[in-house]
ROROKOL-440684 format. One record per residue (C-alpha): residue in one letter; x, y, z. Coordinates in steps of 0.1 Angstrom, whole numbers, plus 5000, padded with zeros to 4 digits. Example, Ala and Ser with C-alpha at 12.3 -4.5 7.8 and 13.67 -1.06 7.14 Angstrom:
<sites>
A512349555078S513749895071
</sites>
This chain:
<sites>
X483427522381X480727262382X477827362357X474927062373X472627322383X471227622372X472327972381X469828222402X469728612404X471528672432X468128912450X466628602458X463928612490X464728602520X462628282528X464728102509X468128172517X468028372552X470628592541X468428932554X469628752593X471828942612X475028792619X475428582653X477628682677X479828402693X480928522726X480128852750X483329042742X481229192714X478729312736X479529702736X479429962768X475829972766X475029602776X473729492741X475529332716X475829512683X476929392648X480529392635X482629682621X481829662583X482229942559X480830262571X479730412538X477630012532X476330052567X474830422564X473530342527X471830032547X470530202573X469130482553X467530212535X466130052562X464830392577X462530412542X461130132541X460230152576X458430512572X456830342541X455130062563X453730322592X452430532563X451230222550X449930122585X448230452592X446130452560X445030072569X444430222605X442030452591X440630242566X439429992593X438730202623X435830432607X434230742622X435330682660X438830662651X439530362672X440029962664X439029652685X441229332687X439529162662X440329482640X443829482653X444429152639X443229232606X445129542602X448229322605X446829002593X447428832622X446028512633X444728442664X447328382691X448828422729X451328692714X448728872693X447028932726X449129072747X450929292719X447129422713X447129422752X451129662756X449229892727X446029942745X447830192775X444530282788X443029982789X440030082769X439929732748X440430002724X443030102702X443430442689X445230582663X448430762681X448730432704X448730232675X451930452654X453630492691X454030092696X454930012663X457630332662X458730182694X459829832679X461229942649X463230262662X463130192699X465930192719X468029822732X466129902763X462929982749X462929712731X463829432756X461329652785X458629552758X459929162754X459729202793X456129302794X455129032769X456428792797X454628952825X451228822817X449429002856X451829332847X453329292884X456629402872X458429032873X457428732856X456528462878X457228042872X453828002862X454228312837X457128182820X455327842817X452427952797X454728172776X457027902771X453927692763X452527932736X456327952722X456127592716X452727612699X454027932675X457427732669X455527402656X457727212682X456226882699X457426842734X456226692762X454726852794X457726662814X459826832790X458127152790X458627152827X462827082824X462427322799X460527612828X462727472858X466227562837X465527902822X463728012851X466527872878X469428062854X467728392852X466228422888X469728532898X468728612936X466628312936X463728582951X461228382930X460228622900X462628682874X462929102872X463529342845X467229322852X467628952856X465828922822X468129142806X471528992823X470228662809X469628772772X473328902775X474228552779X472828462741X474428722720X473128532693X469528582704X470228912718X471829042687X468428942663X465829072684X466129412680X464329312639X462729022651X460629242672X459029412648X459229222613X456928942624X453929242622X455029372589X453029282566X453629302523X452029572502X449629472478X451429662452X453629512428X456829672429X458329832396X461129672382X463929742364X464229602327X467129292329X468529072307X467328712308X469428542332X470028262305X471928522278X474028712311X478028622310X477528542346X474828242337X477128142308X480128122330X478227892358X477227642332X479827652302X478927282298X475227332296X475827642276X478327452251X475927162247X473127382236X475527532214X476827222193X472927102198X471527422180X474427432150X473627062143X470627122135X471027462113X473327252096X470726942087X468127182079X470127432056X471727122038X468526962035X466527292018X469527361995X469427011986X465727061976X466227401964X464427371932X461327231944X458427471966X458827582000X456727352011X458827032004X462227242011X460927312046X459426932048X463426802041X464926982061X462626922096X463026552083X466226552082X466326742118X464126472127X466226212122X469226382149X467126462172X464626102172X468325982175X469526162200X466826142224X467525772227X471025842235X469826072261X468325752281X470925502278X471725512321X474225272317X476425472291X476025812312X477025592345X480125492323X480925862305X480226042338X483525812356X485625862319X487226222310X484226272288X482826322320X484426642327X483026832297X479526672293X476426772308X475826422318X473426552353X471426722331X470526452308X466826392317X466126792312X467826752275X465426452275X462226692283X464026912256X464826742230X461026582233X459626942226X461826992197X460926662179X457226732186X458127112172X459726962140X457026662133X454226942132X455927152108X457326882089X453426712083X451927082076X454427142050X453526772031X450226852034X450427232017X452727031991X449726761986X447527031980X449827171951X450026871936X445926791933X445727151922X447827031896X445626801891X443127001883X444327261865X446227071841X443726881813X446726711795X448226531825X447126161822X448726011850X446325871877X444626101901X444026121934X441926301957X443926431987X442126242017X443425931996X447326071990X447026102027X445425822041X446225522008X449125362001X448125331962X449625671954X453125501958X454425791979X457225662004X460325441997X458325102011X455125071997X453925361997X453325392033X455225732040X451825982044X450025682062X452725642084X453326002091X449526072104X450225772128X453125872138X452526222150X449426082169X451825842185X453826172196X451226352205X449726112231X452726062244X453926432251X450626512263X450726182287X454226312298X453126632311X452926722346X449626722354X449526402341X452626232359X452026432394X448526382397X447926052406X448125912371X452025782365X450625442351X449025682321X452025842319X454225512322X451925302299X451625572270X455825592269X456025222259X454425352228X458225482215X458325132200X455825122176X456925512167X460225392163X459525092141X456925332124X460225562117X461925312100X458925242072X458725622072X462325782068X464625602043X467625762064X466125712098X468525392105X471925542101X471425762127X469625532153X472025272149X474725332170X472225462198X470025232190X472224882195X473425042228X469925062239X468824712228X472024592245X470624802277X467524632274X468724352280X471224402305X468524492326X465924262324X464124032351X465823732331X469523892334X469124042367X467723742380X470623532372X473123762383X471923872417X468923642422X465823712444X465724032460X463324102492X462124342515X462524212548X462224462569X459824792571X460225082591X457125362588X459125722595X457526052604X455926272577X454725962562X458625862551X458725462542X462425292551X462624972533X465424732544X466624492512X468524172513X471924282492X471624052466X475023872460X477124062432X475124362438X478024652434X477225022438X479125362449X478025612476X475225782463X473825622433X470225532430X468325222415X465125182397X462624912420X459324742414X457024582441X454824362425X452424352453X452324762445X451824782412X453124482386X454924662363X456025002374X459325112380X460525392400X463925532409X465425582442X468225662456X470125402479X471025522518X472825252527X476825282531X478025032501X480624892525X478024692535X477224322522X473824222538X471124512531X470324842509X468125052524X465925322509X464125582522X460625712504X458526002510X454925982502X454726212475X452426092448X450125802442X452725492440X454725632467X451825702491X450525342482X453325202497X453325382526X449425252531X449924912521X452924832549X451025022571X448124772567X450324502568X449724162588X453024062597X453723652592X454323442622X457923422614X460423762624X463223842597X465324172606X468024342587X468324652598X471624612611X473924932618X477224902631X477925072660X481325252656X481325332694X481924952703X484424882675X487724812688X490025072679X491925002652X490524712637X490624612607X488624422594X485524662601X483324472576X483324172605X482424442635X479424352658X476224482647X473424592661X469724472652X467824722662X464424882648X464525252644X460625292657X459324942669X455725082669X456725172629X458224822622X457124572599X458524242591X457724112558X459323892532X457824112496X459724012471X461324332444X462824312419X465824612410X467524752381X470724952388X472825102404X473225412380X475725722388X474526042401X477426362404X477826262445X480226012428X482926282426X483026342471X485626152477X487526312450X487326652465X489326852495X486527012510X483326902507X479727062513X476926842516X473827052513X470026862517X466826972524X464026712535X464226352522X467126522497X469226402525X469226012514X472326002491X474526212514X473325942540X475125662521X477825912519X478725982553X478125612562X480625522539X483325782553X482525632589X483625292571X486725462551X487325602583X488025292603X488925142577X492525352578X492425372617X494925112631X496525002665X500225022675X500824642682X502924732714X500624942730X496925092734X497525352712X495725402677X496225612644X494625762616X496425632588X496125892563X494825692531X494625862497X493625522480X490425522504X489525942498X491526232500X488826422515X490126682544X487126832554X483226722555X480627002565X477526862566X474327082565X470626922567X467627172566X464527032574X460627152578X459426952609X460926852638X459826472631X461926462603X465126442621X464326082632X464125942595X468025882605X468425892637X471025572646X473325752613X473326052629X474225902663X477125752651X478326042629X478726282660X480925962678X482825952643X483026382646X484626392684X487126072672X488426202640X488526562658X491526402675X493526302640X492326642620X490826882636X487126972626X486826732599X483626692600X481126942605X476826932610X474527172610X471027132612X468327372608X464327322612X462027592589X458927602613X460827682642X460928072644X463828192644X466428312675X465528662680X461628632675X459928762700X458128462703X460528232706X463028432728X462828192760X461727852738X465927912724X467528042756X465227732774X466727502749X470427642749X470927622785X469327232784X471627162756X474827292779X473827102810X473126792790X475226812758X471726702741X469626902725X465526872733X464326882700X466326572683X468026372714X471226452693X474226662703X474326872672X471927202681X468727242663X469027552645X465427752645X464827922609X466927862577X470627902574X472228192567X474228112536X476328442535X477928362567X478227952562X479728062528X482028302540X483428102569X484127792546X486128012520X488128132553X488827752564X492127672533X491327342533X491527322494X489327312466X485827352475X482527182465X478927182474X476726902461X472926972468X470026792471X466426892476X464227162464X465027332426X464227682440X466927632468X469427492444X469027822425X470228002447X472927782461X474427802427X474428132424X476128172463X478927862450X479628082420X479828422442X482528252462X484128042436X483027702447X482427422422X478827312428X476627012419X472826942422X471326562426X467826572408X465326552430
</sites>
């Protein structure tokens, strides 16, 4: 089991991991005698101790909702729309309306009391038929009894709006026209109560949902903080230890070293005060851990260890967090270490003082602390001196390293204060007489480093690097295309540190490559504006004057016009083509790069069954990833010579993956074009290798803002959009063939169904948000998958 991430309690929310969804149905025969579909047989006695469940928390809320009721409405008992909304802390919209408009039976513009608990009993214990009449009545905007084109036009309209979906009004109208042609069954003109209801049958998926979805859009959360039971820190349960052994084991060595050097270091001392016992032994600790936080920066090593069988028992992923780590302990041990010489200065001017006889020269204690005269130290007395500089160095720089400092638009403070480890470094070796034989090892290895990657090195062995080619995504995502320089070598996956001079001269900042390594002419990278170097080059190419001369790189083969069977796939046609032309930028900047460095997405091709998992931009190594198993791919495919006839040539040397599921959540819809032409080509690569091994590749795709299936309001956006995406095979919402899922996944049933697939060992590799990771850890651990988690 992979330990890169860190285990989760498995109650995580719901917003998170969708696992509170009810489980879609996948064809009608499920759909029982009463015309609604229902949810599978599961164990009677879970089901009853669920439902019962449900049943309380649901009388909770209406007791909940009938004090609010009484709080707001005041002497006459009654509430307006503008009350109604802030009763269930809605916002004004379309749906808000009309559900205050169904609640209001008598059309006072008033609601009271008993209409209020009827409506709401009505969508959380209602009947299938209740439920889908009120759905119905949301629809009928006039209340004629059938919901006219124009009706389902403006609802459709207002879905868009609550679903955070841009679509055009052509689109809109395709959109109106197909729903409303499918479900007007007599073609009378209006869609009826019974038409509505034999079309909803046809989405058991959406059908199945919306008898919740109805109701737990108004529920609202009680102020309340919920008692909790007392539980064990999830870092000291067996369960956390388990997940992350090498983590765990790490800590474990990490935390006896250090008893070790201190407890030898105070006996050693033993017959002097506390004060200098305690001194020794947090200098001695000082000297491992001042040590070892060098070696945890040497990228080059960890690239090295993580491909070596020391790889499979380190916590090499974890390296920067035992970097964070190890920073607080040295800052923990340099304070106590400088208080205890200074209460052991103060002893010895006391003695001083208190002893007439002693003739040796005195010293007043700003002057053992701050002169070098006293002779304290084993080079010239420069030990206190040294000290006091040396925990201001350390200072500065943890506080410099902080958050706040590095995430708030100040990363050159934080970059420019870090380059003061070498004068605490050279200050370490005037100050411990010990100091060197434990840097020295980590310390050559670093020099070495150093000057592996420098301009002057890098220079010579690739050359000149530039951007040629600019491409300004949605949701302010910058793609740069880079001339490959010649040598250049990477894997799938790995990331490299960049610096634009015409950005900022002398940061550097890490990124990871999306750009198959198959590929000799161009890296690409893709950059979300997230702070103030990354939103500065998103400004700066957006400002850009292009020269009078036109350089493009962006090449991406298309795999749909390779001859089947070739061989030689590096020589394929390619396609120049600009992702968004009115995004595109031409530019010759020059950049200089340091890298590639090894992430854990090195170990894919090494695995049976593999789960890429990314949320967002988290999606950019696993884009290098499936572009190089499109090239793998052809790469094995060949042609009979004596006919038209090709094969997958089942390659171990090139992976021995035999199954890819691919799963990309995102917030927006615009996000889905960052890559566009990749995806493209992957669902051409899905249909052809479905023809060698069946369902080898997988893709899923969800969108966060979009409400989910069974919402009431966004019941006739999905059917609209499912019955476009069958008469098309595209769907509306990406120009893709892969579905759009509305809401986040439901990792209980993608989990389930891949541990029911045999297709070996299994292995989800994450990249995106840490609170997601959490609990994709714990779900890989509740079924037994190994899991690993990019840094993002």
């Amino acid at each position: 089991m992979d330990d890169s991430s860190t285990h989760v309690n498995l109650a995580y929310e719901e917003d998170t991991t969708g696992a509170n969804e009810k489980p879609s149905l996948s064809n009608k025969d499920e759909i029982q005698k009463n015309g609604y579909p229902q949810k599978k047989a599961t164990d009677p006695n879970q089901n009853q101790l669920e439902q019962k469940e449900e049943n309380e928390e649901d009388d909770k809320w209406l007791t909940y909702m009938e004090k609010k009721f009484q709080e707001i409405a005041g002497e006459d008992n009654e509430i307006d729309y503008e009350e109604f909304k802030q009763a269930l802390q809605l916002k004004k919209s379309f749906f808000a309306e009309r559900f205050f408009d169904l609640f209001d039976k008598d059309h006072s513009g008033t609601i009271e009391l008993q209409e209020l608990l009827e409506g709401l009993k009505m969508l959380l214990k209602g009947s299938n038929e209740e439920q889908l009449k009120f759905l119905f009545d949301v629809y009928d905007i006039d209340g004629s009894g059938s919901i006219e084109k124009d009706e389902l036009e403006e609802v459709l309209r207002h879905c868009i709006e609550e679903s955070n979906v841009q679509l055009t009004d052509d689109q809109l109208d395709a959109l109106t026209d197909a729903l409303f042609e499918k479900a007007d069954a007599d073609q009378s003109g209006a869609i009826s109560f019974e038409e509505l209801k034999n079309e909803l049958l046809c989405h058991p998926d959406i059908a199945s949902n919306l008898t919740i979805s109805a109701a737990s859009w108004l529920k609202v959360q009680d102020d309340k903080p919920k008692k909790k039971k007392f539980e064990w820190p999830r870092h000291l349960t067996w369960f956390y230890i388990k997940n992350n052994i090498r983590k765990v084991t790490f800590l474990i060595i990490y935390t006896i070293i250090n008893i070790v050097l201190f407890v030898s270091s105070v006996i050693r001392y033993k017959d002097t005060n506390g004060f200098v016992m305690v001194a020794r032994g947090c200098g001695m600790c000082l000297n491992f851990n001042c040590s070892l936080i060098v070696g945890l920066m040497l990228r080059k090593t960890l690239t090295w260890l993580r491909t070596s069988k020391a790889g499979d028992y380190l916590p090499v992923d974890q390296h920067i967090l035992f970097h964070r780590m190890v920073g607080w302990m040295i800052l923990f041990y340099s304070l106590l270490h400088t208080f205890s010489h200074l209460g052991n200065l103060g002893i010895v001017v006391k003695h001083y003082s208190s002893d007439p006889n002693d003739t040796t020269t005195k010293f007043a204690y700003w002057e053992l602390v701050f002169k070098t005269s006293p002779g304290i130290g084993w080079i010239g007395g420069f030990a206190p001196l040294s000290g006091v500089i040396l925990e201001a160095i350390l200072i500065i720089m943890v506080i410099c390293a902080l958050p706040f400092v590095r995430r708030k638009g100040y990363f050159q403070v934080f970059y420019w204060t870090h380059f003061l480890y070498v004068f605490f470094f050279v200050l370490l070796f005037f100050h411990g007489p010990i100091f060197w034989c434990f840097i020295l090892v980590p310390g050559v290895i670093f020099c070495i480093e150093k000057i592996l990657n420098s301009e002057v090195v890098n220079k010579a062995r690739y050359g000149n690097a530039y951007i040629t080619e600019v491409n300004l995504l949605p949701s302010r995502v910058t793609h740069l295309v880079i001339d490959k320089p010649e040598g250049f070598k990477y894997h799938a996956g790995d990331y490299i540190f960049i610096r634009i001079p015409d950005i900022a001269k002398h940061e550097w900042h890490p990124f990871t490559v999306s750009s198959a390594p198959e590929l000799d002419d161009y890296l690409w990278l893709h950059i979300r504006s997230a702070g103030h170097w990354t939103n500065k080059i998103y400004q700066h190419f957006k400002s850009y004057k292009m020269p009078k001369f036109r350089v493009s790189s962006s090449k991406f083969t298309d795999f749909s016009e390779m001859e089947s069977g070739q061989r030689d796939f590096k020589k394929a046609s390619a396609r120049k083509k600009s992702i968004f032309n009115s995004g595109t930028r031409f530019t010759r900047t020059r950049v200089y790069i340091d890298g590639p460095y090894g992430t854990s997405a090195r170990d894919v091709f090494n695995v049976d069954h593999v789960v890429l998992i990314a949320s967002g931009i988290g999606v950019t190594p696993y884009a290098s990833i499936l572009q190089s198993i499109m090239y793998r791919h052809h790469a094995s495919t060949v042609k009979c010579p004596k006919c038209t006839n090709t094969f997958y040539q089942d390659n171990h040397r090139l992976m021995s993956l035999k199954k890819v599921n691919f799963v990309w959540v995102n917030r927006d819809q615009n996000a889905f074009e960052w890559f566009i032409n990749m995806l493209s080509e992957l669902e051409h690569l899905q249909a052809v290798m479905n023809k060698f091994a069946e369902n080898f590749l997988e893709m899923e795709m969800y969108m966060t803002s979009a409400l989910k299936k069974g919402d009431v309001k966004a019941v006739g956006l999905q059917m609209a959009l499912n019955l476009v995406h069958e008469q098309s095979d595209v769907d509306m919402l990406s120009g893709l063939k892969t579905r759009v899922n509305p809401g986040r996944p439901n990792w209980d049933e993608l989990f389930k169904r891949l541990s029911k697939e045999k297709r070996g060992n299994v292995k989800v590799f994450f990249c995106g948000a840490p609170a997601l990771a959490k609990s994709l850890k714990a779900k890989s651990a509740q079924y037994g998958f190994a899991f690993s988690k990019e840094n993002f």
